[in-house]
C-alpha positions, 0 to 999 in steps of 0.5 A, spaced: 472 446 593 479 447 591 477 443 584 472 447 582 476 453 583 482 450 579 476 449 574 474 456 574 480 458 573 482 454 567 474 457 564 477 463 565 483 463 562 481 459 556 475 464 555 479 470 555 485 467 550 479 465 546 476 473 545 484 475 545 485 472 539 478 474 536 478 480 538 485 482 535 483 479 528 476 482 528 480 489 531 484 490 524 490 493 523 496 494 528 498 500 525 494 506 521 497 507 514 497 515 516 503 514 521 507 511 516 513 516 513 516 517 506 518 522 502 516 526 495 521 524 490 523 531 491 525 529 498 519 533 502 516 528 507 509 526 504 503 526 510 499 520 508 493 523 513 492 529 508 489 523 504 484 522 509 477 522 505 479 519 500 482 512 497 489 511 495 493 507 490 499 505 491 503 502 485 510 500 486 514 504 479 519 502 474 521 506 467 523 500 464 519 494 465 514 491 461 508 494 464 511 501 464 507 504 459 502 503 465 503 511 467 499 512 461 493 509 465 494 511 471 495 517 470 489 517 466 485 513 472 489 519 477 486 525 473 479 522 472 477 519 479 481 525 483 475 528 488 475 520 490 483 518 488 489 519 490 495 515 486 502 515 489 507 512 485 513 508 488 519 507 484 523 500 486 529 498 482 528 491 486 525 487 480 531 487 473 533 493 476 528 496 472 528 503 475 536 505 476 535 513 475 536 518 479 530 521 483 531 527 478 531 522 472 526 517 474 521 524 475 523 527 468 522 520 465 514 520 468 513 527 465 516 527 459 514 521 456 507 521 461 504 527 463 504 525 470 503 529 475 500 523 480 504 524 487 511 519 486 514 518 492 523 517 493 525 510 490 524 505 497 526 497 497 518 494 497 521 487 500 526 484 503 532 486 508 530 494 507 523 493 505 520 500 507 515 501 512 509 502 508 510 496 503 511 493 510 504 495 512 501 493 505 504 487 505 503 484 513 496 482 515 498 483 522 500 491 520 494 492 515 488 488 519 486 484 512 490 479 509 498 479 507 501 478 500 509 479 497 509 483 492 511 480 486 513 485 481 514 491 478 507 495 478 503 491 483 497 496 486 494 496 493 488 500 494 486 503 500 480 505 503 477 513 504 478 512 512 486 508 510 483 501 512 486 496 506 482 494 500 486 490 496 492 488 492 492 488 484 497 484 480 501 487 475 498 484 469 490 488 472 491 494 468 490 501 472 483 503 468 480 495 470 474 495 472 477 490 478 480 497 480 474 503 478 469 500 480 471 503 488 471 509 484 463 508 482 
C-alpha cells in the first residue's frame, strides 16, 4: 500500500510540473506592455494602454546613424496606417553614440529635417546594465510571452499587436515601409 501511494504521489507530481511548464509557455506574457511606464520626449508619462485598439511600432532612434534617413519612412508608414498604427520613436545614444542630443535637440532634428509628428519617447538605454523596462519586456521572452531577442542596432523595429500582445522584431536593414512590416496593416 505504501508502494503505491508513494507511486501515486510521484504521477502526480510529475503531472502537475509537466502542465506548470505547459501551461506558463502556452499562457504568454508575464507582463503586459500597457503596464510599462516611460516619458514623451517632452517629459509627460506616455500611457501605452491609450494605444489599446491598435498595433504599435516601437523603433529605437538615432539622428546620425546610417539608417537615420529611416524617419522619412516611418513617418510615411505613421501618417498612412494611423487608424491602425501607432509609431513611437526611442531615441538611444547605446550604438556609436549616434544620438548625443538634448531631448530639445533630437526633437527639433526629427521635425525639421523630417516632419515627424509620430510620438517619440525621452532618450532610454535599450540594453544592458540600464536597459529601460520596455525593451526589457521587448527583448525577454519570459516578459513578452513569444520569443527573446538583442537588440543589435540603431532603428530595430518591434511590433505589437491591437490587444499588446508581441508580433515581431525587424532588423535595421527592414525599411519601415517593407512589405515584412505593412502587411499587418493590410
Amino acid at each position: 500500500m505504501k508502494i503505491i501511494a508513494t507511486i501515486t504521489s510521484l504521477l502526480v507530481a510529475v503531472f502537475t510540473l509537466n502542465f506548470t511548464n505547459k501551461t506558463s509557455k502556452t499562457m504568454g506574457a508575464t507582463s503586459s506592455i500597457y503596464d510599462i511606464e516611460i516619458n514623451s520626449i517632452s517629459g509627460e508619462p506616455i500611457n501605452l494602454g491609450d494605444f489599446k485598439g491598435k498595433k504599435i511600432l516601437i523603433v529605437n532612434t538615432a539622428s546620425e546613424c546610417g539608417f537615420t534617413g529611416q524617419y522619412e519612412d516611418l513617418e510615411k508608414l505613421y501618417k498612412t496606417y494611423k487608424d491602425k498604427l501607432v509609431v513611437i520613436g526611442v531615441p538611444c545614444n547605446q550604438f556609436g553614440g549616434q544620438e548625443p542630443g538634448t531631448f530639445t535637440e533630437i526633437k527639433t532634428f526629427c521635425e525639421v529635417n523630417y516632419g515627424v509628428t509620430f510620438l517619440l519617447t525621452e532618450k532610454v538605454d535599450v540594453k544592458g546594465e540600464n536597459q529601460h523596462p520596455l525593451y526589457a519586456w521587448l527583448t525577454k521572452e519570459e516578459m513578452n510571452g513569444v520569443k527573446s531577442s538583442s537588440v543589435k542596432w540603431n532603428f530595430q523595429k518591434y511590433l505589437i499587436d491591437e490587444n499588446g500582445a508581441y508580433i515581431d522584431y525587424f532588423y535595421s536593414m527592414t525599411k519601415p515601409m517593407s512589405s515584412k512590416i505593412t502587411k499587418y496593416f493590410e
